[in-house]
C-alpha positions, 0 to 999 in steps of 0.5 A: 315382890312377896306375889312374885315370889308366891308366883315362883313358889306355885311354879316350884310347887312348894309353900313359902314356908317351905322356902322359908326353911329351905333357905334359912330364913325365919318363918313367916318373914317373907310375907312380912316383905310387905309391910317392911323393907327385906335385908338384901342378902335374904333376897338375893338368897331368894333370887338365886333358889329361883334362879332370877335376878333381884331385880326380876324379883323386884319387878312391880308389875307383869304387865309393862307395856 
């Protein structure tokens, strides 16, 4: 999740940080996401800055076949 998100972040040309700060979630803890599980509500605020589904966000890979 935390590479797609980087993904959307490269898209938007902002930094994670900048997202971080931009939603109000504590610096750093989205590169945290992957060692430790998030809060729902921090991904669904970040779901919607991006205008995708948690479950796009959750997706893991971007090749299914």
């Amino acid at each position: 999740m935390v590479e797609k998100i980087k993904d959307l972040c490269r898209e938007r040309g902002i930094s994670l940080w900048m997202l971080e700060r931009e939603l109000g979630i504590g610096n750093g803890v989205i590169a945290r996401w992957k060692k430790s599980s998030p809060r729902i509500d921090s991904v669904k605020l970040v779901a919607d800055y991006f205008g995708v589904t948690v479950d796009e966000l959750l997706e893991q890979s971007h090749d299914t076949a």
